[in-house]
matplotlib code that plots the C-alpha trace (Angstrom):
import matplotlib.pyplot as plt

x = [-21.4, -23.6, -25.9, -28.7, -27.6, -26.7, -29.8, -32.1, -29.8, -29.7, -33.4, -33.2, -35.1, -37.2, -37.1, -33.7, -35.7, -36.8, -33.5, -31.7, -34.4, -33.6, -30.2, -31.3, -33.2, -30.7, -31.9, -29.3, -25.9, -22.4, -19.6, -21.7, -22.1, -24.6, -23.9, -25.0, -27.0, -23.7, -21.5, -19.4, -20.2, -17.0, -16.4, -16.2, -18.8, -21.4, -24.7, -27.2, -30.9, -33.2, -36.7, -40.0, -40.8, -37.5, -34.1, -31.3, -27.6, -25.9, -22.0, -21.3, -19.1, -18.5, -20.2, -21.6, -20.8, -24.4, -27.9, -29.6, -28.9, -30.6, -32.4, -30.3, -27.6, -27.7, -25.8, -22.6, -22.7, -24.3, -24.7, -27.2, -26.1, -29.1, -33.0, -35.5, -39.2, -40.6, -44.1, -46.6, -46.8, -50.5]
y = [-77.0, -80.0, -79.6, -79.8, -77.4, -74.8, -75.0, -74.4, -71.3, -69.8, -70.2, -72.5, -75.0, -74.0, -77.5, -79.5, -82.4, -81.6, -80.9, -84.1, -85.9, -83.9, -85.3, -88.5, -88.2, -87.2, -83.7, -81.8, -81.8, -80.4, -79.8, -82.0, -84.9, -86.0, -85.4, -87.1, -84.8, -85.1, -83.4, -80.5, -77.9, -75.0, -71.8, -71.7, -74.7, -74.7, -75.9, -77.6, -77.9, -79.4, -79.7, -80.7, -77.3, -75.3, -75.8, -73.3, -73.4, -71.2, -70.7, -70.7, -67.5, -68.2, -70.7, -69.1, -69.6, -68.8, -70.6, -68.6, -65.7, -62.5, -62.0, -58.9, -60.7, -63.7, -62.1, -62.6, -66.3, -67.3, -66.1, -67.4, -67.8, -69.3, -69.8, -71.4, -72.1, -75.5, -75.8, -78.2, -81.5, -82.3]
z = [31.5, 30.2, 26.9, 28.8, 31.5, 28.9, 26.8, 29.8, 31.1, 27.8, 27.7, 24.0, 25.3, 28.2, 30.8, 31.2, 30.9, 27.3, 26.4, 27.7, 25.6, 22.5, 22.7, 23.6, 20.1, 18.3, 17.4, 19.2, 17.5, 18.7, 15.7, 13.1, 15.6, 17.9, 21.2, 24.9, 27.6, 29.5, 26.7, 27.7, 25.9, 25.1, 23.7, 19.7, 19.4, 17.0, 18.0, 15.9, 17.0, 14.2, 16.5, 15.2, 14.8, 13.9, 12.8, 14.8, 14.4, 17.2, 18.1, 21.5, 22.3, 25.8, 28.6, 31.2, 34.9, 36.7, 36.7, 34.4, 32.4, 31.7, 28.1, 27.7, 28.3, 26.1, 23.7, 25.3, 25.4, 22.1, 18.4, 16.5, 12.8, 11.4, 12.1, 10.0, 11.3, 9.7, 9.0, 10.9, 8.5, 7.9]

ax = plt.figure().add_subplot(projection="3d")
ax.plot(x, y, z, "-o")
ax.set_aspect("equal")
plt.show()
């Protein structure tokens, strides 16, 4: 499954469209590198986002096979290992 595809079926970026930019950007990051919309994403992965508001880093655990994914079940595909909120720069 693409980046993109996977951030807006696990619901970590809400649009695709925001997500293909944020790896157009640079701000999403696969394994230490920078990564294309069009990456395929795999189990074991670690997943960097570093937004303008937050920075996550998230291993993938499995990739799912549907369109979307419950909340409840979010758990199966990703672990989040890290989460840290930035504050808005005046």
């Amino acid at each position: 499954m693409r980046i993109d595809k996977f951030l807006k079926v696990m619901a970590i970026i809400k649009r695709r469209t925001v997500a293909n930019e944020a790896a157009e950007e640079g701000f999403i990051l696969i394994n230490g590198k920078e990564v294309k919309p069009s990456y395929n994403i795999k189990s074991g992965d670690i997943l960097e986002i570093d937004m303008w508001n937050y920075y996550k880093k998230i291993r993938i655990l499995d990739v799912p096979s549907k369109n979307s994914v419950p909340k409840k079940e979010r758990e199966k595909y990703i672990l989040t290992e890290k989460y840290i909120p930035k504050e808005p720069e005046d």
